[in-house]
N, C-alpha and C positions, 0 to 999 in steps of 0.2 A: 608038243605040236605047235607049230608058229601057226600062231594067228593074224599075222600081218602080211600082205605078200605084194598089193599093192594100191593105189588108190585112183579113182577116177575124178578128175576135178572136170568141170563143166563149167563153163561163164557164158553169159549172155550172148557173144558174139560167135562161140564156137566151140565146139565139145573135142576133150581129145584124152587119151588113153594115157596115164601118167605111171611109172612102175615105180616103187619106191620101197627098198627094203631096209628094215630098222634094223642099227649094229644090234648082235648078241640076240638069243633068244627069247623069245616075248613069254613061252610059257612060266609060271609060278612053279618053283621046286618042291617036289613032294613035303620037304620041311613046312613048307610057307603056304600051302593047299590052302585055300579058305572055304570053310562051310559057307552053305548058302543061305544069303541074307533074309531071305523070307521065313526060314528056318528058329527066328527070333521071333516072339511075338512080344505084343505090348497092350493092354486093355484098352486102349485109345483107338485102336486101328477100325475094329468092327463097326464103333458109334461113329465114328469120321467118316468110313464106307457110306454106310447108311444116311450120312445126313445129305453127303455127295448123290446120292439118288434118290435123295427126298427132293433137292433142290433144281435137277434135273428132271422133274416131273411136274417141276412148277413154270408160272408164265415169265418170271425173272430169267428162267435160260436160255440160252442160244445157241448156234455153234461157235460164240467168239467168249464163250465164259470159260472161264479156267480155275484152278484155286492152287492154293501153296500150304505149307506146312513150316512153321515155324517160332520155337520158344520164347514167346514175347515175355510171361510172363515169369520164366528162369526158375521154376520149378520141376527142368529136369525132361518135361512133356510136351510135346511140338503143341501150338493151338493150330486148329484149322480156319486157312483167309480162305474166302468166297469171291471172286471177283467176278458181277454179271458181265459186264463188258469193258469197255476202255475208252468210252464216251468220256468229255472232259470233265462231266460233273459225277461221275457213278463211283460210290463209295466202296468199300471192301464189308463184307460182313465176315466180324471174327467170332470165333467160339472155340470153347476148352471143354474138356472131356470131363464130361463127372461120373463114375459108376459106370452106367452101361449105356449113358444118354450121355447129351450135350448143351450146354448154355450156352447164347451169347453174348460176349462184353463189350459190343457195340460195331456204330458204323464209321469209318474215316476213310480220307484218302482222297483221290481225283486220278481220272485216268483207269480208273481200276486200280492203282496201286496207292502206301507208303513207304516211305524210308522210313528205317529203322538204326539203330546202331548199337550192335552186340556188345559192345565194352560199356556203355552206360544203361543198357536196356530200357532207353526214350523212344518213341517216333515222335516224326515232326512228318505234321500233315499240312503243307504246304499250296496254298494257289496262287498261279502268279495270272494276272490278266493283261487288260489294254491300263497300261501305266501305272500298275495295284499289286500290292502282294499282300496275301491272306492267309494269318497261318496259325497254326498250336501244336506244341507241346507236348505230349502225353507219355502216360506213366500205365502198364499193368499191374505191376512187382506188388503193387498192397492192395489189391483186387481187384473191382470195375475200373474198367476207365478213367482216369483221372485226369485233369488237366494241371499243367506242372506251371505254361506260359501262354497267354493267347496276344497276338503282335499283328498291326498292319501300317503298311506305310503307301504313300502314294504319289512319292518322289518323284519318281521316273513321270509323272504327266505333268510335270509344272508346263510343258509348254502348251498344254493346255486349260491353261489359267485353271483360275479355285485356289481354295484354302491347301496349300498343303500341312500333311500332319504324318507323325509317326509316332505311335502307338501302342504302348504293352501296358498290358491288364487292364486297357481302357482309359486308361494315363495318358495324356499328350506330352512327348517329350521331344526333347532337342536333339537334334540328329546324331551329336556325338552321345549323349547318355543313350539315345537306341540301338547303337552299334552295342556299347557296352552291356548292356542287356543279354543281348543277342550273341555277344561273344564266345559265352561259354557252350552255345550251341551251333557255332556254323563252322567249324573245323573240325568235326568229328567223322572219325571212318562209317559212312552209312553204308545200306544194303539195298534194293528194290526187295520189295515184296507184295504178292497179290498174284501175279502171271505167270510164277515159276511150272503152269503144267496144263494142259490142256482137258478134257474132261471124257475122251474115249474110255474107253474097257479097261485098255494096256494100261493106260497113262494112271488111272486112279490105282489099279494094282501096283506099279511100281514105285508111285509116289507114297503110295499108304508101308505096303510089307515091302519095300526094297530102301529103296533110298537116306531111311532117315536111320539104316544099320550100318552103312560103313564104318562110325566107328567103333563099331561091336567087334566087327569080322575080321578087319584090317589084325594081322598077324602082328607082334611086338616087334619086330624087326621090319618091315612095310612101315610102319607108325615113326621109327626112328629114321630112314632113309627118306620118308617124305618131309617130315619135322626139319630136317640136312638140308634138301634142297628148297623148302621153302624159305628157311630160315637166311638164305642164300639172296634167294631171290629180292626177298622185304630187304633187307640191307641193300640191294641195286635200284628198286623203286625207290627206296628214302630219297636214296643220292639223285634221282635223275627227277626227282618232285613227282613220281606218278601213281596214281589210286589203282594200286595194284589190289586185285583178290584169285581169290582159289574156292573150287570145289571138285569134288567126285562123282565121277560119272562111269556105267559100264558102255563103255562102246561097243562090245560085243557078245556080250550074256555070259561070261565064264567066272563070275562071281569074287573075279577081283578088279576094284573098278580103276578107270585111269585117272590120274591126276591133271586137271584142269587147271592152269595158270593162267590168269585175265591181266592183261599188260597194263589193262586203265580203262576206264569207262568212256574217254572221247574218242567223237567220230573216227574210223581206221583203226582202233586199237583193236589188235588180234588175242588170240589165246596160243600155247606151247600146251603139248600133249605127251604125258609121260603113262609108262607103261612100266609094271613089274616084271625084272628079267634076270633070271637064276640070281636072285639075293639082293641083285640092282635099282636102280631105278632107271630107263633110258628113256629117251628124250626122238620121240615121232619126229622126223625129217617134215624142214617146214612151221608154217604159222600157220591158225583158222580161224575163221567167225569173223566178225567184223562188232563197234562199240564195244568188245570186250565179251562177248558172250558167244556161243555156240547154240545154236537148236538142233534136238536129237530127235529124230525118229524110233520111239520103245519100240514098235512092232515091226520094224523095216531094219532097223541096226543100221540108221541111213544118217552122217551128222552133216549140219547144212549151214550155209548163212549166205544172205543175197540169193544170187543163183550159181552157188558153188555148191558141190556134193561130194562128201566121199565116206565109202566105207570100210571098217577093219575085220568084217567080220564077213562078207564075201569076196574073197578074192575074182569072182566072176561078174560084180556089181557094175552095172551101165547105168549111168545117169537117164541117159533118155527111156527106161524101161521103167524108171523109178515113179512112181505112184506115193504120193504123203495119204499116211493116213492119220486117224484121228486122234494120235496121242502120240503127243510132241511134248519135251521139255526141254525148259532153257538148263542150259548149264553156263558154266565159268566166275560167277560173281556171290557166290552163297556165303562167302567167308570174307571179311576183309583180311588183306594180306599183311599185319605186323604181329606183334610182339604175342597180344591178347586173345588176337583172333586164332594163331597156332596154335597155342596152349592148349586152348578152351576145348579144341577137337582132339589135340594130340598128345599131350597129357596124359 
């Protein structure tokens, strides 16, 4: 059955009916079928459910909190971030599954969110101000929170007299030894974490029992042909200097999901949308999202960014009839796109 037939784009100034058909057929070959992702379970999911609507019944919530899922701690088991909102100062709260409950191992972040980076499994909780930057280090991998670095420098306001100084573990040092410091930690592939999901009904269902199984489901041949053209890809970002990443998403509920390619996280940077077809992998006609990311509509099948819309999964879908509802995720930037980041999923 093609599930692509064509897409409605919409932008601010004028809506218009766009038809667009992808080469070669979009369904998955009876070989290549994937069971459905919900279909796995994990003892994690129910305590993470539960704690998502303990926190939702509390005064911390809003309609602007959201939370994410992700293995900070590299024993295999996503932790769940809490983010109340995305005020400058509001921290993420994390916790990890124990048994049939869950602990906290602390609070960080600004924004509602951190960076994190898969291949050294650090975050760096970073503030930057009026002429100031404030920052730390941290470590989960050998339990609570740990702090690995803490650094502030205040360079940037000499033009507004005072001492300047630059700063690690409380040390005042000289700008070149601060750099050096700091070196081994400011060229590393990070991630955003904290907002990857909004907090409706759909949205915690598909974040909890869907999303964190692609790579369970994904067929052995799916896992090679995307490995192909990622591995394609990351050698093209090398070359052109750009912070490319990847993630999975299903844009239309048929339980095998598309392959999301984030060209780089500055302003204008789009996403490519690939799709499994008899054995293939093809490549959605077109660029989407803008910074490098997509937002998806779970309950609508609606993916969006700015005031662009379109769907895969109603070939009848108008923009202007389109209603958001309350469970949205981001996609396109889950994975960084080299060497470490393929493996680690595809492998």
């Amino acid at each position: 059955m093609k599930r692509f037939c064509r897409l409605l784009l919409i932008t601010a100034a004028a809506a218009s009916l766009t038809s667009c058909t992808a080469k070669g057929d979009n369904s998955s070959s009876e070989a290549e079928k994937n069971i459905a992702p919900d279909s796995i379970t994990h003892s994690w999911q129910a305590p993470y459910e539960a704690k998502i609507k303990e926190f939702k019944e509390s005064d911390k919530y809003s309609e602007n909190s959201c939370f994410d899922l992700y293995d900070l701690t590299d024993d295999g088991s996503p932790e769940l971030i809490i983010s109340p909102n995305n005020d400058a100062t509001t921290k993420c709260l994390i916790y990890t599954a124990e048994g049939e409950g869950v602990s906290e191992l602390g609070e960080l972040g600004n924004y509602g969110y951190f960076t994190f980076c898969p291949e050294t499994k650090i975050i760096k909780d970073e503030y930057i101000g009026s002429g100031m930057v404030l920052g730390k280090i941290y470590s989960l991998t050998s339990g609570p929170l740990k702090t690995v670095i803490s650094y502030s420098d205040n360079s940037a306001s000499v033009s507004m007299g005072g001492a300047i100084y630059h700063e690690v573990n409380g040390e005042n040092l000289s700008i070149a030894e601060y750099e050096k410091a700091l070196e081994p930690y400011s060229s590393l592939d990070t991630i955003e974490i904290g907002r990857r999901y909004t907090m409706g009904d759909n949205a915690v269902n598909y974040g909890i029992y869907i999303s964190e199984n692609w790579e369970e489901i994904l067929t052995k041949n799916q896992k090679k042909i995307c490995k192909e053209k990622l591995t394609a890809e990351a050698a093209l970002a090398a070359e052109e200097g750009r912070k490319a990443a990847f993630d999975f998403c299903d844009l239309n509920g048929d339980n095998a999901p598309e392959l999301i390619i984030s060209s780089d996280s500055a302003e204008n940077s789009t996403c490519k949308v690939f799709y499994f077809s008899a054995g293939q992998l093809a490549e959605m006609e077109g660029e989407y999202g803008t910074n490098g990311i997509l937002s998806f509509d779970i309950e609508e099948y609606v993916f969006f960014s700015d005031s662009k819309y379109w769907s895969i999964a109603n070939s009848a879908f108008t923009a202007d009839e389109y209603k958001k509802s309350d469970s949205i995720t981001v996609t396109g930037r889950k994975h960084p796109l080299s060497e470490s980041g393929i493996s680690a999923l595809l492998d």
